[in-house]
C-alpha positions in Angstrom: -30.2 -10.7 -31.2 -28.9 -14.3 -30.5 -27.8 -12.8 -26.7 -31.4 -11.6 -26.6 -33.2 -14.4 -27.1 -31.4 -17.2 -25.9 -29.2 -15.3 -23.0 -31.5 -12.5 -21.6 -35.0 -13.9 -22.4 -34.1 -17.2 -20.5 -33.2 -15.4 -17.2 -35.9 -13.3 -17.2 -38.6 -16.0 -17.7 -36.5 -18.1 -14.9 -37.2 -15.1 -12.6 -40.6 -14.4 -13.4 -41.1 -17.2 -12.6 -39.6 -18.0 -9.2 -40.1 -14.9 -7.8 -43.7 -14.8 -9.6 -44.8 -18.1 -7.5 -43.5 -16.5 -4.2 -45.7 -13.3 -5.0 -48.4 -15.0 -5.8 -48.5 -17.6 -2.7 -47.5 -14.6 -0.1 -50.2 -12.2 -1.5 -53.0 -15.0 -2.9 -52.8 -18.2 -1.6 -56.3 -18.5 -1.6 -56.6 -17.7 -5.4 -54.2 -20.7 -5.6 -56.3 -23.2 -7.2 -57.9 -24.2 -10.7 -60.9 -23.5 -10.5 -62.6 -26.2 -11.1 -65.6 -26.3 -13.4 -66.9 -29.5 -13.3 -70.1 -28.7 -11.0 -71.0 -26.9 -14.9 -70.3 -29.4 -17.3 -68.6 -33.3 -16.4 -69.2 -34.9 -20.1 -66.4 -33.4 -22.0 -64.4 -33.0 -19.0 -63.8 -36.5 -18.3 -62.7 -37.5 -21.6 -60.4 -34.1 -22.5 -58.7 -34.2 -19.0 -57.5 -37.4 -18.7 -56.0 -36.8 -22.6 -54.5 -34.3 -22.0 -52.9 -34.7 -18.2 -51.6 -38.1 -19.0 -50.1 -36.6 -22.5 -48.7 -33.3 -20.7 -47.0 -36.0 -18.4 -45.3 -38.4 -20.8 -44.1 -34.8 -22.6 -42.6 -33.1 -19.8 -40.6 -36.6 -18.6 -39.6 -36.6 -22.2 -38.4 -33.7 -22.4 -36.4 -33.8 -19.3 -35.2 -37.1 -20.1 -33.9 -35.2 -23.6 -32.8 -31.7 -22.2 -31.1 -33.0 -18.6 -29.6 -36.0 -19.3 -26.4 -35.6 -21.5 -26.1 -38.1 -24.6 -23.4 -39.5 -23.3 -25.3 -41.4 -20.1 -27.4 -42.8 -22.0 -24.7 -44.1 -24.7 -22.9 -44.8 -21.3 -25.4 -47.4 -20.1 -26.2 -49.3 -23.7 -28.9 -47.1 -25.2 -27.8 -46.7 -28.6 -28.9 -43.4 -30.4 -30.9 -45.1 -32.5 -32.8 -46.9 -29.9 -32.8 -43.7 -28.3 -34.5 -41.8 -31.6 -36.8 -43.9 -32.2 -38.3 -44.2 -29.0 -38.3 -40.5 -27.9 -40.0 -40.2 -31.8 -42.4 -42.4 -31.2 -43.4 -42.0 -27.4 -44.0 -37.7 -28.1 -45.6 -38.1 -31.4 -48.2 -40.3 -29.4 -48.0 -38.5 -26.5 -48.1 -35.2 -28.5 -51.4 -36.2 -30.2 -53.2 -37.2 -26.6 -52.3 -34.1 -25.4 -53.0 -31.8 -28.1 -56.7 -33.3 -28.4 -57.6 -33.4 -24.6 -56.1 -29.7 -24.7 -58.7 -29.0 -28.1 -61.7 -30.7 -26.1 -60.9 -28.7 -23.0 -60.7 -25.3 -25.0 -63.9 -26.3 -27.1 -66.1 -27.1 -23.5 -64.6 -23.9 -22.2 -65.9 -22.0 -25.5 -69.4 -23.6 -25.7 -70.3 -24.4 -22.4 -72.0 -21.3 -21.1 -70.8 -21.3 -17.5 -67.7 -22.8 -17.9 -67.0 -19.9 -20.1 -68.4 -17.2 -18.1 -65.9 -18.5 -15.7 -63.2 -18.0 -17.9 -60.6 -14.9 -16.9 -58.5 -12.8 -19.4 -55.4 -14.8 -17.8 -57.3 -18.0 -18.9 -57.6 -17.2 -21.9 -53.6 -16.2 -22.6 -52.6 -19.2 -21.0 -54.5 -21.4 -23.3 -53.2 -19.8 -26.4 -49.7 -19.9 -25.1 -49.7 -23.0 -24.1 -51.3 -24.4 -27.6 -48.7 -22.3 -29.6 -46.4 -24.2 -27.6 -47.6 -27.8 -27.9 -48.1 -27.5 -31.6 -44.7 -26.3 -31.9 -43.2 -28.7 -30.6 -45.4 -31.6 -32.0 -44.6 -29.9 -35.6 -40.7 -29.6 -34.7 -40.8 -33.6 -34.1 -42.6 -34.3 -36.9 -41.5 -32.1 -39.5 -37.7 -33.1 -38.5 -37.4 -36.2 -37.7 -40.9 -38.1 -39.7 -40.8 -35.4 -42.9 -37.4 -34.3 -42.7 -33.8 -36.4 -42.5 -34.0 -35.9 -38.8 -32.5 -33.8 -36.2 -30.3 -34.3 -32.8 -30.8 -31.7 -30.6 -29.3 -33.5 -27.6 -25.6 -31.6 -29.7 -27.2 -28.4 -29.7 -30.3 -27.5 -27.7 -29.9 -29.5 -24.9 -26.1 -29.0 -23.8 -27.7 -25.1 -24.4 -30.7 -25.4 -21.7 -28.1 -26.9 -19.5 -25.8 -24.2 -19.4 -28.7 -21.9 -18.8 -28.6 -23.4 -15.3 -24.6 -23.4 -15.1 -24.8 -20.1 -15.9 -22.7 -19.7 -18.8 -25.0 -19.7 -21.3 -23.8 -20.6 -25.0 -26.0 -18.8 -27.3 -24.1 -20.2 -30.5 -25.3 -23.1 -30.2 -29.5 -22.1 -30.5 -28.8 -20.2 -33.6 -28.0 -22.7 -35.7 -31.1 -24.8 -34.7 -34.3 -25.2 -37.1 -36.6 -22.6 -37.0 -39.5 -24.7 -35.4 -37.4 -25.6 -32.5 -36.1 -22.2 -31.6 -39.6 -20.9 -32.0 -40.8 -24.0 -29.5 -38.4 -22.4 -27.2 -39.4 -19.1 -27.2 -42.8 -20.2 -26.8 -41.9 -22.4 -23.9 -40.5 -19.2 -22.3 -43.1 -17.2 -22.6 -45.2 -20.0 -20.9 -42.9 -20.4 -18.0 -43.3 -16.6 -18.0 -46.9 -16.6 -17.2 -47.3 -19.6 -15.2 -47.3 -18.1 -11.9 -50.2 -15.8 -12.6 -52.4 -18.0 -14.1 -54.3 -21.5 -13.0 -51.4 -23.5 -14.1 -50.0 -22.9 -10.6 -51.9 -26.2 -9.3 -49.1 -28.2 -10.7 -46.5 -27.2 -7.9 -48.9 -28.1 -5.4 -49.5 -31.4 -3.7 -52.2 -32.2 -0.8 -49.7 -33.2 1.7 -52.0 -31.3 3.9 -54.8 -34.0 3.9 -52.3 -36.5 5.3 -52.5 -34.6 8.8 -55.6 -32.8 8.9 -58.0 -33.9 11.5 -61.5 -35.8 10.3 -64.3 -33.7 9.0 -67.5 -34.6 11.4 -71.0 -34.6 9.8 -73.6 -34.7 12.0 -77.4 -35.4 10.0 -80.6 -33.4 12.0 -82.6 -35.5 14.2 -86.3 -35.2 12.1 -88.0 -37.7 14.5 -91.2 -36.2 16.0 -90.0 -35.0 19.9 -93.2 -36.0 21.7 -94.8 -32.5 21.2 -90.9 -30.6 22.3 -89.9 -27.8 20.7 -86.4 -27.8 19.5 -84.5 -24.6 19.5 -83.1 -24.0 15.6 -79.1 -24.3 15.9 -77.1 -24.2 12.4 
């Protein structure tokens, strides 16, 4: 089972999802977008979004900053594991929070907003549910080991594992002795990168380089002056 989850179940979600962005750019590039929704409803919007973009953001440094960099660089340049603890506690606990709220405000506009909701697809709504199992997973892994618990240093067991995902010698061992809330955060993190390409989280890989080079947009506003008794032929 241990080969299973933490061998097998990483490679496949890795190739899901490269090979599920290449499908879905080749075959529906112009599906490639969010969809926005803010023509329906801006209130909520502009409050949830911000909360939860700028807390997804300070998470996903974190945890590359946790899972990529070995303990020993840090250590290496004068960040002391406890300076270390405390601040990775302290920055995803807050960051945790923002994010898990502007993520609840989004879901509750989505739910009661008529046509936001209407707008909502069946890949909209497993996305959200994945992604919130994931987020309070996590937030309850940090908080439950390191503010309830005695603590816990996963840069000795699940980071050096995630890092040999990608040297491709995977060490299962050391996932299965990890608490139960962060194996079940991973998981859940799989299944999310799972998804992702076929739903709207695809925005994130995209940048508008495009507008850097395109040419200018020309408006040109109808002439309603009176034409001296002329009649104008109607043109677009």
């Amino acid at each position: 089972m241990n080969v299973v989850l933490w061998v097998v179940a990483p490679y496949v979600a890795l190739t899901l999802f490269v090979l599920g962005h290449v499908w879905r750019y080749r075959y529906d590039k112009f599906g490639w977008t969010t969809r926005s929704s803010q023509m329906y409803e801006s209130r909520l919007l502009r409050i949830g979004s911000p909360l939860f973009h700028f807390g997804i953001l300070v998470v996903l440094l974190g945890h590359v900053g946790g899972l990529v960099i070995p303990k020993t660089w840090t250590e290496a340049v004068g960040v002391s594991e406890t300076a270390y603890h405390v601040t990775a506690v302290a920055l995803g606990t807050v960051a945790g929070l923002a994010t898990l709220g502007g993520l609840a405000i989004l879901i509750y506009r989505r739910r009661t907003v008529g046509p936001v909701f209407t707008a909502t697809t069946r890949n909209d709504k497993i996305m959200y549910a994945v992604l919130s199992l994931t987020i309070v997973l996590g937030l309850s892994a940090t908080v439950m080991a390191n503010l309830v618990g005695g603590g816990y240093d996963y840069r000795t067991t699940i980071s050096p594992w995630f890092r040999s995902v990608f040297y491709l010698n995977p060490d299962p061992s050391l996932m299965a002795g990890a608490p139960i809330l962060f194996q079940l955060h991973a998981l859940s993190a799989l299944a999310l990168f799972a998804i992702w390409p076929f739903t709207r989280l695809v925005h994130m890989l995209t940048a508008p380089v495009g507008y850097l080079t395109r040419p200018y947009v020309v408006y040109r506003s109808r002439d309603e002056q009176p034409t001296g008794g002329r009649t104008t032929r109607r043109a677009w």
